[in-house]
C-alpha positions as MATLAB code, in Angstrom:
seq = 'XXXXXXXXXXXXXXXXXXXXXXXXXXXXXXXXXXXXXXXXXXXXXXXXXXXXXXXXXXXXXXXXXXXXXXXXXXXXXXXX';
ca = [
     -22.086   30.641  -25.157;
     -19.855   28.254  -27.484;
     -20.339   24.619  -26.452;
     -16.904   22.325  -27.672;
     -18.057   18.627  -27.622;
     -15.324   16.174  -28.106;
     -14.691   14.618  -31.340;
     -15.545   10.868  -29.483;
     -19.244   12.379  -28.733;
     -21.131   11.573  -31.745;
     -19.782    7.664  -31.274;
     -20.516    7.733  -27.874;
     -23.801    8.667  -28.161;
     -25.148    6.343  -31.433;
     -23.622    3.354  -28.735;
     -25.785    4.813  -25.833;
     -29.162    4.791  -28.200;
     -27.951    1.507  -29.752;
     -27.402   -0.661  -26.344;
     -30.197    1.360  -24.859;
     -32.630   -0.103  -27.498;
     -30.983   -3.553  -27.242;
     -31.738   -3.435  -23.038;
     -35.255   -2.224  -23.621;
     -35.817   -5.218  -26.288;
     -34.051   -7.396  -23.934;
     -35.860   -6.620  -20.943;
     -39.181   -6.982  -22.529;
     -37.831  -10.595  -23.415;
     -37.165  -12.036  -20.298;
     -40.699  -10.596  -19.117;
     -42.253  -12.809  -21.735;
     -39.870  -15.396  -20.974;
     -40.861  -15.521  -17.257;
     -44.078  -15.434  -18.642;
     -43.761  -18.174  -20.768;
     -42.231  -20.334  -17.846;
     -45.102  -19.757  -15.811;
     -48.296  -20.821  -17.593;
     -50.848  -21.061  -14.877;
     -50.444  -17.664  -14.286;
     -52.729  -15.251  -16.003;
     -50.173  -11.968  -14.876;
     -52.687   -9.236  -16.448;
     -55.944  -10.273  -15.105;
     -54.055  -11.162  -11.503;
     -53.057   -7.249  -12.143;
     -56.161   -6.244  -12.975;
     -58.076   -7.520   -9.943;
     -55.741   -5.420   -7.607;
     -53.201   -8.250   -6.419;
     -50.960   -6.423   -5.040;
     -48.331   -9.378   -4.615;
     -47.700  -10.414   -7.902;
     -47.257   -6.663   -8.647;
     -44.151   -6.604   -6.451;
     -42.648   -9.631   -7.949;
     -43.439   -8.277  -11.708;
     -41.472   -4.937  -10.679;
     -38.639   -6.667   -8.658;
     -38.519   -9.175  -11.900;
     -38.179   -6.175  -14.109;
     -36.069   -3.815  -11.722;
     -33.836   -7.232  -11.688;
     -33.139   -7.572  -15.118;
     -32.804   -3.458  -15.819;
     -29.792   -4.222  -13.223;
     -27.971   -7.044  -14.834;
     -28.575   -5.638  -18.278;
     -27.417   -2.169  -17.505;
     -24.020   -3.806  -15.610;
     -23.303   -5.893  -18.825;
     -23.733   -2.839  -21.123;
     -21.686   -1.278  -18.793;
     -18.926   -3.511  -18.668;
     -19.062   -3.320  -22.968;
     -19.159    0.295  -23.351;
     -16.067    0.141  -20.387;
     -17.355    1.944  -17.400;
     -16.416    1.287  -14.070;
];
């Protein structure tokens, strides 16, 4: 079986690693930024004692910003 990619591919998918990198470094930025703007909170020994609160607002906090980053590499790359 013969697979015929499209010339575009190659392009397409050095962008797709490229932004994908840039989302991951930018998502681990606004954790430490969140981080940074909350000072009397110690988030990894909170974790480590079990709290299962802060938990929930460190994965809707990260789930948040996976969102808005993926829609504006969306909106560069030109998808819907």
């Amino acid at each position: 079986m013969q697979f015929h990619l499209p010339e575009y591919f190659a392009g397409d998918l050095v962008a797709t690693v490229a932004f994908g990198i840039v989302a991951i470094f930018l998502i681990v930025l606004g954790y430490i930024v969140f981080d940074k703007l909350t000072p009397k909170l110690d988030f990894n020994d909170l974790l480590n004692k079990g709290n299962v609160a802060l938990a929930i607002v460190m994965g809707s906090l990260i789930l948040g910003l996976c969102y808005v980053i993926g829609r504006v590499v969306s909106s560069i790359l030109g998808g819907p």
